[in-house]
C-alpha positions as CSV (number, residue, x, y, z in Angstrom):
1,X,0.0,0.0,0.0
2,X,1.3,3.3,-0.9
3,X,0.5,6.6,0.8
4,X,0.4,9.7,-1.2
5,X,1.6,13.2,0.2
6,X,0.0,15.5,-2.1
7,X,1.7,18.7,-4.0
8,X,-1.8,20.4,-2.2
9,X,-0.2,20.7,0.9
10,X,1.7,23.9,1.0
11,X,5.1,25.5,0.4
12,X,7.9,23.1,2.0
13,X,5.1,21.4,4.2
14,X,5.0,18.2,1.9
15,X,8.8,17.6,1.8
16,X,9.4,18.2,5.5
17,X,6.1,15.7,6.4
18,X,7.0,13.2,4.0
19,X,10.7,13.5,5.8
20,X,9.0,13.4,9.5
21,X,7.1,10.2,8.5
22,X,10.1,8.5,6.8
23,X,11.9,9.0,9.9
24,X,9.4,6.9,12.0
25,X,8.3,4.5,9.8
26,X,10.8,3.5,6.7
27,X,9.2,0.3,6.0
28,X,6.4,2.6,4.9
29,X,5.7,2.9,1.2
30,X,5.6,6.7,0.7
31,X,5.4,8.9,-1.5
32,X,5.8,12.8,-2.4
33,X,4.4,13.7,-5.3
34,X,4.7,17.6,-5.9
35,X,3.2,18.7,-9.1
36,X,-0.5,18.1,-10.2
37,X,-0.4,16.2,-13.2
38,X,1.6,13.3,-11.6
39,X,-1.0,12.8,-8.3
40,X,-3.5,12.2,-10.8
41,X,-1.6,10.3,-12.7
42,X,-1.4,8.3,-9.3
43,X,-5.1,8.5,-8.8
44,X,-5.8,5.0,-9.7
45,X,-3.4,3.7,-7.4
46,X,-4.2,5.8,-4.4
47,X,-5.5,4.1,-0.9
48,X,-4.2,6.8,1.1
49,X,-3.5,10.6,0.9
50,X,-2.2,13.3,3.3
51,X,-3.3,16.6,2.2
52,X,-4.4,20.1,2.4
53,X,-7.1,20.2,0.6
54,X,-9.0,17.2,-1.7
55,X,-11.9,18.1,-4.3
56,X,-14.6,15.9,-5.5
57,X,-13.3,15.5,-8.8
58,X,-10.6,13.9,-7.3
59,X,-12.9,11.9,-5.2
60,X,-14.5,10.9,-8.2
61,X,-11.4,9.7,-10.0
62,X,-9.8,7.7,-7.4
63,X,-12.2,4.7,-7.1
64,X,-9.5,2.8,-4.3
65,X,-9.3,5.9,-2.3
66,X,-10.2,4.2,1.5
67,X,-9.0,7.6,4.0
68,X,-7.7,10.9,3.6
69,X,-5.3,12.8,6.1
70,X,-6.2,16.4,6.0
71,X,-3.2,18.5,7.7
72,X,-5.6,20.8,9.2
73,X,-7.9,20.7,12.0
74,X,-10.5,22.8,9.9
75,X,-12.2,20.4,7.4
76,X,-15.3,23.0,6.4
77,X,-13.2,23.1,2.8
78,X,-13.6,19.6,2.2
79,X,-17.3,18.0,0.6
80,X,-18.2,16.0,3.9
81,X,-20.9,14.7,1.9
82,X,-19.2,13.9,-0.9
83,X,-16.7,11.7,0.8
84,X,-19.2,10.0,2.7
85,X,-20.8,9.3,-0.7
86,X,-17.6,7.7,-1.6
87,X,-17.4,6.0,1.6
88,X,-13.6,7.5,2.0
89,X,-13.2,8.1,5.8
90,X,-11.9,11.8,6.2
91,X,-9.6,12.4,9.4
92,X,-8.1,16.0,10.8
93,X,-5.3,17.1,12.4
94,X,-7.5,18.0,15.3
95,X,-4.8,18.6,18.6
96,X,-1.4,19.1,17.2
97,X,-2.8,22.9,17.1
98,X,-3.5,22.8,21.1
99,X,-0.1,24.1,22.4
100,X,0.8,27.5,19.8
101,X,-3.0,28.6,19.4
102,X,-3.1,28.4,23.3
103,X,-0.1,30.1,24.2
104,X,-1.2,32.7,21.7
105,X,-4.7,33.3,23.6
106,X,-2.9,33.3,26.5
107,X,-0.7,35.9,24.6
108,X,-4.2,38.2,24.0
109,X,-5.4,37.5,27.2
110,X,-2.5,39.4,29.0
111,X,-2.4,41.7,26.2
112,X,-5.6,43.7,27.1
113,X,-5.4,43.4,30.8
114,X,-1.8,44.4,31.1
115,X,-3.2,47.1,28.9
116,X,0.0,46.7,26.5
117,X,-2.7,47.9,23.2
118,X,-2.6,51.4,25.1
119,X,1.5,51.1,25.2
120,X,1.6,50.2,21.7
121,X,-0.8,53.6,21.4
122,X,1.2,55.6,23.5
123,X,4.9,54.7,22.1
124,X,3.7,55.7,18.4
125,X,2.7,59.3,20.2
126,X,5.7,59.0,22.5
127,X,3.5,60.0,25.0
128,X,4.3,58.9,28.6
129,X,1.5,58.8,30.5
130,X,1.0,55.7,33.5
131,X,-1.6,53.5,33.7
132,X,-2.8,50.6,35.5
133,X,-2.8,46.5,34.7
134,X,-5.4,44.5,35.6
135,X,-5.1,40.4,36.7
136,X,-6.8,37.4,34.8
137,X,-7.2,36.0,38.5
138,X,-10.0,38.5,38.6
139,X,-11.4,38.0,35.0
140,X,-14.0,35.3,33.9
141,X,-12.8,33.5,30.3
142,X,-15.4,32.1,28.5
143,X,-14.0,29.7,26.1
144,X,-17.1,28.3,23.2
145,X,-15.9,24.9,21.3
146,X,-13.5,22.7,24.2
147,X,-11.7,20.6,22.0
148,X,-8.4,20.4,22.1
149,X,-7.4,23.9,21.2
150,X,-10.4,24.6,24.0
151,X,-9.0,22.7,26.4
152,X,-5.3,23.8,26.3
153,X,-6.4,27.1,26.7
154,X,-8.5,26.5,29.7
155,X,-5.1,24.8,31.2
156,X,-3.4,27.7,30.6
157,X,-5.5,30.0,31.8
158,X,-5.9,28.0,35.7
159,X,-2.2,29.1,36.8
160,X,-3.5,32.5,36.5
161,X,-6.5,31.6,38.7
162,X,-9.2,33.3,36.2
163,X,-12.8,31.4,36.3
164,X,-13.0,29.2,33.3
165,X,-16.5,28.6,31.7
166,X,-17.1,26.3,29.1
167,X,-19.4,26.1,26.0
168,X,-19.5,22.6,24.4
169,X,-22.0,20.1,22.0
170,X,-21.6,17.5,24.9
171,X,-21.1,19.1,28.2
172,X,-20.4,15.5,29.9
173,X,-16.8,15.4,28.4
174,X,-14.7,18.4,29.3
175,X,-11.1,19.2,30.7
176,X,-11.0,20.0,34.8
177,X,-9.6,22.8,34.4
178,X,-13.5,24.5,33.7
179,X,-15.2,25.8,36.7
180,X,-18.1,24.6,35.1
181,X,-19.4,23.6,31.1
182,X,-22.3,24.2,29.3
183,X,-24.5,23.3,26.4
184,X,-25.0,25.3,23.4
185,X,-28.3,26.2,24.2
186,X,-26.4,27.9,27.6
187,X,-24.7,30.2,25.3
188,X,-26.0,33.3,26.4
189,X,-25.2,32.4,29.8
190,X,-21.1,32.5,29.6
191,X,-21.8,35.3,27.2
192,X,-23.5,37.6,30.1
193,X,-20.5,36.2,32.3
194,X,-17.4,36.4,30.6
195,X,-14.7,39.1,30.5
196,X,-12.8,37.6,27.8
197,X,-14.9,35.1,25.1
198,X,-12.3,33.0,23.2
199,X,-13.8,31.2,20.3
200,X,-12.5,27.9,19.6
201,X,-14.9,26.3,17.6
202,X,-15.1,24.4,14.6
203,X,-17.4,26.1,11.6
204,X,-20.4,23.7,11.0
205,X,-23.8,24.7,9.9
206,X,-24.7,25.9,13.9
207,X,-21.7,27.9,14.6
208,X,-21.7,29.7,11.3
209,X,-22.7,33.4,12.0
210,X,-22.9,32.3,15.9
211,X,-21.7,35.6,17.7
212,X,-24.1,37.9,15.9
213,X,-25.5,41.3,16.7
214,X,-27.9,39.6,19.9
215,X,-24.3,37.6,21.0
216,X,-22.0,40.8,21.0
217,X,-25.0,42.7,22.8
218,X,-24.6,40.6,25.9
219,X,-21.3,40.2,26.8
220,X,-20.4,42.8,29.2
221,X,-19.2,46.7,27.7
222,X,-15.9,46.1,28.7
223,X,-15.3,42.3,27.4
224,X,-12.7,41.3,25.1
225,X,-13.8,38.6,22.2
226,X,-11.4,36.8,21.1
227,X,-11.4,34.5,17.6
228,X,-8.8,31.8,16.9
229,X,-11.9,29.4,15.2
230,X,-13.0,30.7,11.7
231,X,-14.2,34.1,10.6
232,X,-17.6,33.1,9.6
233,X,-17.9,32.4,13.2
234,X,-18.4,36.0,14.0
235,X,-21.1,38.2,12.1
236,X,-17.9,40.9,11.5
237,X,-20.0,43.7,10.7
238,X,-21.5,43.8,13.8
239,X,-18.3,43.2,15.6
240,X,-17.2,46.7,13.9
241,X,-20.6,48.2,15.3
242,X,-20.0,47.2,18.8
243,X,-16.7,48.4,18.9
244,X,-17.5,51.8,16.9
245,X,-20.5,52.0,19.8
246,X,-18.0,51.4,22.6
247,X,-20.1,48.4,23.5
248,X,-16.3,45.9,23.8
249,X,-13.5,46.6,25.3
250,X,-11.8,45.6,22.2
251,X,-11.0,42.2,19.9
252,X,-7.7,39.6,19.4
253,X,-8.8,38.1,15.7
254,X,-6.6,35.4,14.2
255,X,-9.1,34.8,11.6
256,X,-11.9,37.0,9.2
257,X,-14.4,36.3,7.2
258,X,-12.5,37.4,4.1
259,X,-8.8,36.5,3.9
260,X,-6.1,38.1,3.5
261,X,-8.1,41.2,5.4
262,X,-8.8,43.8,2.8
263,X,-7.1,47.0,3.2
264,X,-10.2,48.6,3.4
265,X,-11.5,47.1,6.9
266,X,-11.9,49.7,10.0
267,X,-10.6,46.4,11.9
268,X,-7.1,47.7,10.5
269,X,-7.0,51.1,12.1
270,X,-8.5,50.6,15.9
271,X,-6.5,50.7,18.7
272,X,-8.5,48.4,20.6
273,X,-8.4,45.6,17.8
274,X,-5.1,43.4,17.3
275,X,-4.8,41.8,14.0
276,X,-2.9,38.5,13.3
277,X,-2.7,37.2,10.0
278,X,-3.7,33.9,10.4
279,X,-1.1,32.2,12.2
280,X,-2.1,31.2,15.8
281,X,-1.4,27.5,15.3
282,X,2.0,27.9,13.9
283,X,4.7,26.1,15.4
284,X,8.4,24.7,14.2
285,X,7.1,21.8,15.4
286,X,4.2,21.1,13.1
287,X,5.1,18.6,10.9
288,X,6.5,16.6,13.7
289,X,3.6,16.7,15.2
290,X,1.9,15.7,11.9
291,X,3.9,12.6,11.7
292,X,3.3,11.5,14.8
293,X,-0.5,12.2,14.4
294,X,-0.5,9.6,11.1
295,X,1.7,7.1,11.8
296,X,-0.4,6.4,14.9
297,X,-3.7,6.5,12.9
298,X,-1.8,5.0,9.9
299,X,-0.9,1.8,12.6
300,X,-4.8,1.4,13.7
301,X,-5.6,1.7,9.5
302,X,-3.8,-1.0,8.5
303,X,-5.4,-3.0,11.9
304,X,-8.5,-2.0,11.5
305,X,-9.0,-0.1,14.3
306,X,-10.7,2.7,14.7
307,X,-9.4,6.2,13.1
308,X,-8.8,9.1,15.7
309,X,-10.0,12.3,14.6
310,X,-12.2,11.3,12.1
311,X,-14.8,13.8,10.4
312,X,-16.4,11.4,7.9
């Protein structure tokens, strides 16, 4: 059996994962393919394939196709349909994300209440004018979609001794470290309560346009709403209202509903908005992690176990 790495997964990505695996497993028939025209030359052949991205003319042309690897934890680019049509099993990359994307929440949290968005303010004036920090040990973070990326973040957040509330589809299975967990339908409950929201949610047909107009309206004035899920999560044009009406204390966004972030969003210009393009769950470490992530599954595939992280 021969498993494909496709030229869909980007820049060096495919070279350095096709490397990582080699190391743990060189019994294992792999192979790189890095143009186009020779994965589909391959399609006839192809069991198994670790990509980016899959579409379902590919689907459709690779009748021995049995599982796909996406390299992502987001899979709302993929046909889920479509490859349950097929009956390819789809799995994601679901926790290799956990450890950057929280440290970078963390990053935000601390951000805002060690007030460092009015340094950066004050430095480009050069005006020196003291202020006071607050302490996430007073602070309520309300954290919707506990997952893994969910769940590191709650662990991070505990040394700080802030209250950690919890939105998730089954509120039976969730980390300790949340004072307490909720279902979806509890929403506006940790909305009302939280100082900081941090959305960590995947984007499905329920979460798509979630934090709307009615969301923003009742978390407290002076909350902070942070998104390291997908744009679409967040109605953006009511974000902008809020803010513009002084009704948040301001936004950390990894993620928009149009990307790259045209030039022309007011999200550019606020002070109390910080902009990251994208790149919360970066690591030096993510192809490792990668690896490690498919050979495991890879072992249970060839068994007959069970995949892990599997979408479809």
């Amino acid at each position: 059996m021969t498993v494909f790495v496709s030229p869909f997964v980007a820049g060096e990505g495919g070279s350095a994962l096709t490397d990582e695996i080699r190391e743990r497993r060189s019994d294992l028939d792999l192979e790189h393919v890095e143009d186009e025209e020779t994965f589909e030359a391959h399609l006839d052949d192809a069991e198994v394939v670790i990509t980016q991205r899959l579409s379902v003319d590919v689907l459709e042309r690779a009748p021995n196709l049995e599982w796909v690897q996406a390299v992502s934890a987001g899979t709302d680019s993929y046909d889920h349909d479509a490859f349950a049509d097929h009956d390819v099993a789809l799995t994601n990359a679901s926790g290799i994300h956990a450890e950057p994307i929280g440290q970078q929440v963390l990053g935000y949290l601390l951000y805002f209440e060690r007030g460092f968005d009015r340094a950066v303010t004050q430095q480009r004036r050069r005006e020196w004018d003291r202020y006071g920090g607050g302490e996430l040990g007073d602070r309520t973070v309300g954290i919707v979609g506990v997952g893994a990326i969910g769940s590191q973040v709650a662990r991070y957040c505990r040394p700080f001794d802030a209250r950690v509330l919890g939105v998730k589809r089954d509120p039976s299975d969730a980390p300790d470290a949340l004072e307490a967990v909720y279902g979806p339908d509890d929403l506006p409950r940790v909305l009302a309560e939280s100082d900081y929201l941090v959305l960590a949610c995947p984007l499905t047909d329920q979460t798509r346009g979630l934090i709307d107009d009615v969301a923003l309206a009742t978390l407290p004035d002076d909350a902070v709403l942070v998104n390291v899920a997908r744009g679409e999560v967040v109605d953006q044009s009511a974000l902008v209202d809020a803010l513009e009406a002084d009704e948040l204390a301001g936004a950390a966004l990894d993620v928009f509903d149009e990307e790259p972030l045209p030039e022309s969003s007011p999200l550019w210009d606020r002070d109390d908005v910080l902009v990251t393009p994208h790149m919360a769950g970066s690591t030096p470490h993510y192809w490792e992690r990668c690896a490690d992530l498919f050979v495991a599954n890879y072992e249970r595939f060839v068994s007959g176990e069970p995949l892990e992280n599997r979408v479809v």
